[in-house]
DOGUTOR-114765 format. One line per 2 residues: number of its first residue (from 1); for each residue x, y, z of N, C-alpha, C, CB. Coordinates in Angstrom, 2 decimals. Last residue first. Glycine has a CB too. Example, Ala and Ser with C-alpha at 12.3 -4.5 7.8 and 13.67 -1.06 7.14 Angstrom:
BEGIN
2> 12.85 -2.25 7.08 13.67 -1.06 7.14 12.90 0.03 7.87 14.08 -0.60 5.72 | 13.19 -5.69 7.80 12.30 -4.50 7.80 13.20 -3.30 7.80 11.31 -4.47 9.05
END
This chain:
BEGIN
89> 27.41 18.36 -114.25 26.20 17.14 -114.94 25.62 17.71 -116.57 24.44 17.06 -113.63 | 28.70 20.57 -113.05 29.45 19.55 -113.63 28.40 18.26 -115.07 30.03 18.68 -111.99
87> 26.56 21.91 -111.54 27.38 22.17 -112.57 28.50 21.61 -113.74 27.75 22.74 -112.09 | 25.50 19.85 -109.72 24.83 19.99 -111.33 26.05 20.78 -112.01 23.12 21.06 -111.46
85> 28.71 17.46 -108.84 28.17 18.61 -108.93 27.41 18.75 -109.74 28.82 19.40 -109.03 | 28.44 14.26 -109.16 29.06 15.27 -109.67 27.96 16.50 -108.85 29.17 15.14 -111.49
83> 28.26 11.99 -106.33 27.80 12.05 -107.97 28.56 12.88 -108.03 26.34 12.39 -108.61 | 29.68 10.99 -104.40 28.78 9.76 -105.18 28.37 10.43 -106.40 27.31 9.14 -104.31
81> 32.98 12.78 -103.70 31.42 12.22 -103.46 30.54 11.43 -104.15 30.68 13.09 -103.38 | 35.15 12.46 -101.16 35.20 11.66 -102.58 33.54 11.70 -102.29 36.24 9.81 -102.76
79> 37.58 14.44 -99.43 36.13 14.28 -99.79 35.77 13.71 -101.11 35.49 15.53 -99.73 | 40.03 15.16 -97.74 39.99 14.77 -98.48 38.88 13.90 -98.87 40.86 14.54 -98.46
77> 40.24 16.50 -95.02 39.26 17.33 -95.95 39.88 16.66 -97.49 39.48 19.36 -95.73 | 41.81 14.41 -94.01 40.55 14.88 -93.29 39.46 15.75 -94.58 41.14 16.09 -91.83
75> 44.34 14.37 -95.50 43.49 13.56 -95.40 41.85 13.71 -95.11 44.04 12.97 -94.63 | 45.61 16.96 -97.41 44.95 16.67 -96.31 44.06 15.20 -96.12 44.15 17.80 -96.21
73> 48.40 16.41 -99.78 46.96 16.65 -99.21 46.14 16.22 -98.11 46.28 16.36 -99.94 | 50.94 16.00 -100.07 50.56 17.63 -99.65 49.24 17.30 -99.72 51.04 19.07 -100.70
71> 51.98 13.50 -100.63 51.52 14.45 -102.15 51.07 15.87 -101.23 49.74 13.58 -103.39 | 51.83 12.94 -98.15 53.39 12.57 -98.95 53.11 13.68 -100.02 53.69 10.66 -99.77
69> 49.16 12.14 -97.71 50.18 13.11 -96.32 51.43 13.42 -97.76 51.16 11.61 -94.22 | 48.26 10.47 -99.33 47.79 11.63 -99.26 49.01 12.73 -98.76 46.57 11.51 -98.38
67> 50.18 8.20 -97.89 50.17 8.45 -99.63 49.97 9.96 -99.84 48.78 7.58 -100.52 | 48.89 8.11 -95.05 49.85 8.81 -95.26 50.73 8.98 -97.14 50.66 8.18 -94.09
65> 46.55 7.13 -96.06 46.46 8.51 -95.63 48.39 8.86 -95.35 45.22 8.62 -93.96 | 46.80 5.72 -98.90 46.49 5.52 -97.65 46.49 7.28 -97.23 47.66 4.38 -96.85
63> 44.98 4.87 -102.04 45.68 5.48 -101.17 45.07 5.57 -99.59 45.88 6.74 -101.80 | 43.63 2.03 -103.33 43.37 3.25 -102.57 44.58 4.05 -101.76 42.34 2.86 -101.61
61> 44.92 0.56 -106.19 45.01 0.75 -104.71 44.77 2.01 -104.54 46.26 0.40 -104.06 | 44.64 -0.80 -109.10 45.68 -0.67 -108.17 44.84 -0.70 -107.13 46.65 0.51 -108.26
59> 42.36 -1.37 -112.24 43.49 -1.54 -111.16 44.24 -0.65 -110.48 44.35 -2.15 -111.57 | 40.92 -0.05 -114.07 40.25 -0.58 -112.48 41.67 -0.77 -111.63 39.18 -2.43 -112.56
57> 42.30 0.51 -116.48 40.95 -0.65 -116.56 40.94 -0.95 -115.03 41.23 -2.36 -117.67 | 43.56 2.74 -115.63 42.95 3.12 -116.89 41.32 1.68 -116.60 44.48 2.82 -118.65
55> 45.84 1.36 -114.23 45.09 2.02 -113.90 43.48 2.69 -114.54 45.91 2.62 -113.70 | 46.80 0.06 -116.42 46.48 -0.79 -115.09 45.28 0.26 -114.51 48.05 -1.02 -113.86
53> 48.05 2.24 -118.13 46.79 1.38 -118.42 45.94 0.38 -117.53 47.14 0.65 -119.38 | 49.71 3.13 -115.85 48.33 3.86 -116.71 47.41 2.92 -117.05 48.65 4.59 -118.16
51> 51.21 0.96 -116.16 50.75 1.27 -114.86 49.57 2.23 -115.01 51.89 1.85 -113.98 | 52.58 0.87 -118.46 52.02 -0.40 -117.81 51.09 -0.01 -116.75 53.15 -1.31 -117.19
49> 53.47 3.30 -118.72 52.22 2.77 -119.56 51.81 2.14 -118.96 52.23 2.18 -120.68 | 56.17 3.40 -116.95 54.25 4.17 -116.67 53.60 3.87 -117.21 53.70 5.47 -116.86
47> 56.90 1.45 -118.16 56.57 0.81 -117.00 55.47 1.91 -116.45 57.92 0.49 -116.03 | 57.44 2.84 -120.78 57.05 1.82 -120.83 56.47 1.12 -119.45 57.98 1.30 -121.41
45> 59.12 4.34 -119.26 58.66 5.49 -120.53 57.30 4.04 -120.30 60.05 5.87 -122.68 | 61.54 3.92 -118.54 60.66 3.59 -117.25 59.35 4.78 -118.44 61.53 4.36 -115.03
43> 62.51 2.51 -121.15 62.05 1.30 -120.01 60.87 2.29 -118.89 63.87 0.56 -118.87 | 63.44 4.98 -121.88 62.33 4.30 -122.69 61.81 2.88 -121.97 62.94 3.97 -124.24
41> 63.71 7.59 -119.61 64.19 6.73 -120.32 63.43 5.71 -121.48 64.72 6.14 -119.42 | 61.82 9.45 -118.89 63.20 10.67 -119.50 63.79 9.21 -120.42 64.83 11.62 -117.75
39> 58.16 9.06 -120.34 59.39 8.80 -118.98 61.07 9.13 -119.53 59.36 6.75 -118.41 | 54.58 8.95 -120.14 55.80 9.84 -120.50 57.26 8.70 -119.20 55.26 12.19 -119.82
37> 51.49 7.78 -121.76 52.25 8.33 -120.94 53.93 8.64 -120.88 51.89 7.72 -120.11 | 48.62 7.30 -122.39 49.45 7.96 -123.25 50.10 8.29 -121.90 48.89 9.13 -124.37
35> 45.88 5.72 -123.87 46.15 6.30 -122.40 47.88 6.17 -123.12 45.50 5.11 -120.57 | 44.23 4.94 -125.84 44.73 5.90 -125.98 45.12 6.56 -124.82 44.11 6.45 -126.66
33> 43.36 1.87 -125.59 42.81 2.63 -125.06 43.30 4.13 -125.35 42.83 2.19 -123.91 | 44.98 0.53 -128.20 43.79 0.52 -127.47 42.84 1.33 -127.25 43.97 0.34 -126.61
31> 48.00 2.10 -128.11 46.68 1.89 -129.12 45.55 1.36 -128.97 46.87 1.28 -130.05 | 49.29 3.37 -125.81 48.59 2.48 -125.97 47.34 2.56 -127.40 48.12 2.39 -124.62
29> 52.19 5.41 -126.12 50.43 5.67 -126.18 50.09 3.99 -126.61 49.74 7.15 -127.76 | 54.98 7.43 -124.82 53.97 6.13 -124.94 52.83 6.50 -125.31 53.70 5.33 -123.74
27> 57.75 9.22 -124.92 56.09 9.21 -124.85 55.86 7.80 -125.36 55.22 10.47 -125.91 | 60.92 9.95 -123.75 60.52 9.10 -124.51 58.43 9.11 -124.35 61.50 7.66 -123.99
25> 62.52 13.27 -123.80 61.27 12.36 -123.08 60.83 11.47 -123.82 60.03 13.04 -122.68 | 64.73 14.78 -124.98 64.57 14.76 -123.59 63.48 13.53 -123.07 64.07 16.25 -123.19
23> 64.24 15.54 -127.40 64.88 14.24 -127.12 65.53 13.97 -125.89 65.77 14.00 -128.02 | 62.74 17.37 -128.40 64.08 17.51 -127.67 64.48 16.63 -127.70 64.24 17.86 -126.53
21> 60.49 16.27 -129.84 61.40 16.14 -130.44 62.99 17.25 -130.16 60.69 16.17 -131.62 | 60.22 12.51 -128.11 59.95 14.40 -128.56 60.92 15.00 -129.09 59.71 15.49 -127.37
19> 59.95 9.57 -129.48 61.02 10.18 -128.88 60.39 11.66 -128.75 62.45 10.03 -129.76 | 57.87 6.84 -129.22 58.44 8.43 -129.54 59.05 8.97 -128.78 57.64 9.41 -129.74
17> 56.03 3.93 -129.40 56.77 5.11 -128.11 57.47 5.49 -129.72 58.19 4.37 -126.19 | 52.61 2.20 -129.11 53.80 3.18 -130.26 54.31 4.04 -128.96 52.87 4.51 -131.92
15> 51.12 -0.79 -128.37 51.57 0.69 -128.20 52.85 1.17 -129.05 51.90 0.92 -126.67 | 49.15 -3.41 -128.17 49.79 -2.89 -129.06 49.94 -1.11 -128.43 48.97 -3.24 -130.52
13> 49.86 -5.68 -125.10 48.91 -4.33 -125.65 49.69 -3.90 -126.89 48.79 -2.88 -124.44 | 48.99 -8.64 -123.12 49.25 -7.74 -124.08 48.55 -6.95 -124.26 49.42 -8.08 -125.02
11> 47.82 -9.04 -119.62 47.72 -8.97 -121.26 48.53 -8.61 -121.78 46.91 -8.32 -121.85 | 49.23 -11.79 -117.35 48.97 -10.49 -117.70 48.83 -10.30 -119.07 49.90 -9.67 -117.23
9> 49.86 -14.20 -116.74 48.30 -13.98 -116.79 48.45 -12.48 -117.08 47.33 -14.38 -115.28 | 52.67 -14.75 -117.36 52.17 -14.46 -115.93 50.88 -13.91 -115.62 52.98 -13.62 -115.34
7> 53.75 -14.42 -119.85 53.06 -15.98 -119.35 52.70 -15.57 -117.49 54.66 -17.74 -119.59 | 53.76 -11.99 -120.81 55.06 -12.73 -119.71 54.74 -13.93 -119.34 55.37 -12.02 -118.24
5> 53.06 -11.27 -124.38 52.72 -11.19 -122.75 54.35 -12.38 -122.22 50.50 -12.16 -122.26 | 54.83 -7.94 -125.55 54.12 -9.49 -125.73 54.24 -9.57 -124.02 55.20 -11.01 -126.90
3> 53.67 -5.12 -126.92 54.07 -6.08 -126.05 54.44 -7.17 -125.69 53.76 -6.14 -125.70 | 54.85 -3.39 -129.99 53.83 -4.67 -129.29 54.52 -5.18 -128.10 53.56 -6.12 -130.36
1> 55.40 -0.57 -131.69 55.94 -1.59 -130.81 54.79 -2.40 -130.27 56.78 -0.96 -129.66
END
C-alpha cells in the first residue's frame, strides 16, 4: 500500500499492512524506516503508523506530568539523563 500525500505539507510513505494470521490485528510497517505498528481495525492500524513514524523522525510532545500521572509513573522520580550508563556504552 502507498500513502499519498493530503496537500497539507505532510509526506508520503510507502507501507505494507497484514492481516495476522488470527485475524484479530491488522500490522503496519513503513518501508522506509521499518517502524512497524499494530491496530484491531485497518484505519486505526494506519493512524498508529502515522504517529510512529511522526514519532520515529522527532515529532510530537513532551509529556506533561499529569500524561506521566495517567500511565502510573511518578513524575518526581521521573529522571531523563544526558548519557547512558557505562554498562549500557
Amino acid at each position: 500500500m502507498s500513502t499519498e500525500a493530503n496537500g497539507d505539507g505532510s509526506t508520503s510513505y510507502q507501507s505494507t499492512i497484514t492481516r495476522t494470521d488470527e485475524g484479530d490485528w491488522w500490522v503496519t510497517r513503513d518501508e522506509e524506516t521499518g517502524v512497524t505498528s499494530q491496530g484491531k481495525a485497518r484505519t486505526e492500524a494506519l493512524e498508529n503508523l502515522d504517529e510512529a513514524v511522526a514519532g520515529y523522525h522527532g515529532e510530537g510532545k513532551e509529556p506533561t506530568d499529569d500524561d506521566l500521572r495517567e500511565l502510573g509513573i511518578d513524575p518526581d522520580a521521573n529522571v531523563s539523563v544526558e548519557s547512558l550508563p557505562e554498562e549500557f556504552e
